[in-house]
C-alpha positions as a printed Julia matrix, in Angstrom:
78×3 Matrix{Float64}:
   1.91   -6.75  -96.89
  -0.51   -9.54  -95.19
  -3.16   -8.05  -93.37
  -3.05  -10.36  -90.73
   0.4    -8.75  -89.03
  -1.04   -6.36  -86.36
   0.26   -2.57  -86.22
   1.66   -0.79  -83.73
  -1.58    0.98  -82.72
  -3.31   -2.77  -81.96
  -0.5    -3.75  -79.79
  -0.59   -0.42  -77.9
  -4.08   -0.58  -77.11
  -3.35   -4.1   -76.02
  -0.63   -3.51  -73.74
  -2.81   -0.82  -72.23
  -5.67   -2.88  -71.88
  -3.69   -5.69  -69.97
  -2.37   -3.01  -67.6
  -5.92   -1.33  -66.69
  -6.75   -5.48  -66.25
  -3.75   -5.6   -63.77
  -4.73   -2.51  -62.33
  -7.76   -3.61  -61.6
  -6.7    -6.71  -60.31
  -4.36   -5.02  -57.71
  -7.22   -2.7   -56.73
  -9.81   -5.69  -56.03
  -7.18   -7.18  -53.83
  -6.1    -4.51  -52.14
  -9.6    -3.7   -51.2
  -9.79   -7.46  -50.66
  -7.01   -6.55  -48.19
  -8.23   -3.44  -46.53
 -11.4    -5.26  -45.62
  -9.39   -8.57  -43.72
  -7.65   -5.81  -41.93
 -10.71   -3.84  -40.66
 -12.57   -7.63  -39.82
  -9.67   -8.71  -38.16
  -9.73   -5.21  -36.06
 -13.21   -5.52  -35.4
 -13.72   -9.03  -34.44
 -10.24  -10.16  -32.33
  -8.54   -6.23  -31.54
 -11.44   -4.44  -30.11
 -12.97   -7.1   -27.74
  -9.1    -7.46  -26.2
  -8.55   -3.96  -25.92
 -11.97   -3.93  -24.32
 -11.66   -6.47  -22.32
  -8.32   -5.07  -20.78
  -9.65   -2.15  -20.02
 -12.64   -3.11  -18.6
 -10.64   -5.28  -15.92
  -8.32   -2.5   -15.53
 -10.86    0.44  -14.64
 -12.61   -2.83  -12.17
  -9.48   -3.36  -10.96
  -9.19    0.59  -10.1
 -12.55    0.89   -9.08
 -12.76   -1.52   -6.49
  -9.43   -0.54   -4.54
 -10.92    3.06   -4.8
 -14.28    1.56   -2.9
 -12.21   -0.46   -0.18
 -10.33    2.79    0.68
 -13.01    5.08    0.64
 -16.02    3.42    1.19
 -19.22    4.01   -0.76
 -20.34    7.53   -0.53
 -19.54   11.15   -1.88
 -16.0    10.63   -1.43
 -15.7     7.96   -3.58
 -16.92   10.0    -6.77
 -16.04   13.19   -5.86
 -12.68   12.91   -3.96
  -9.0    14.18   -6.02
């Protein structure tokens, strides 16, 4: 037989070596991924959230100090 036919072996080791490839692949891009989705949390998500809340607790604050004045009562009172 012509050595140039490859065995079994060669093609098994290739097969596996194109899946670690694609395994890699999938891993780079799911990191790739991961790190849109904590940028986009970071830079848009958490200034809206904070900014709602912020307005909300001003919101809350400042009807608390019109019906209670600013004294004791207003940090102390149930």
């Amino acid at each position: 037989m012509p050595s140039s036919h490859a065995s079994i072996d060669d093609l098994s080791s290739e097969s596996s070596y194109d899946s670690d490839e694609e395994f890699y692949l999938a891993q780079k891009e799911w990191e790739e991924s991961l790190h849109q989705l904590q940028q986009i949390f970071s830079v848009v998500l958490l200034p809206f959230v904070g900014k709602w809340l912020g307005r909300r607790w001003s919101y809350w604050a400042y009807a608390r100090y019109l019906r209670l004045g600013l004294g004791k009562a207003f940090v102390f009172e149930k």
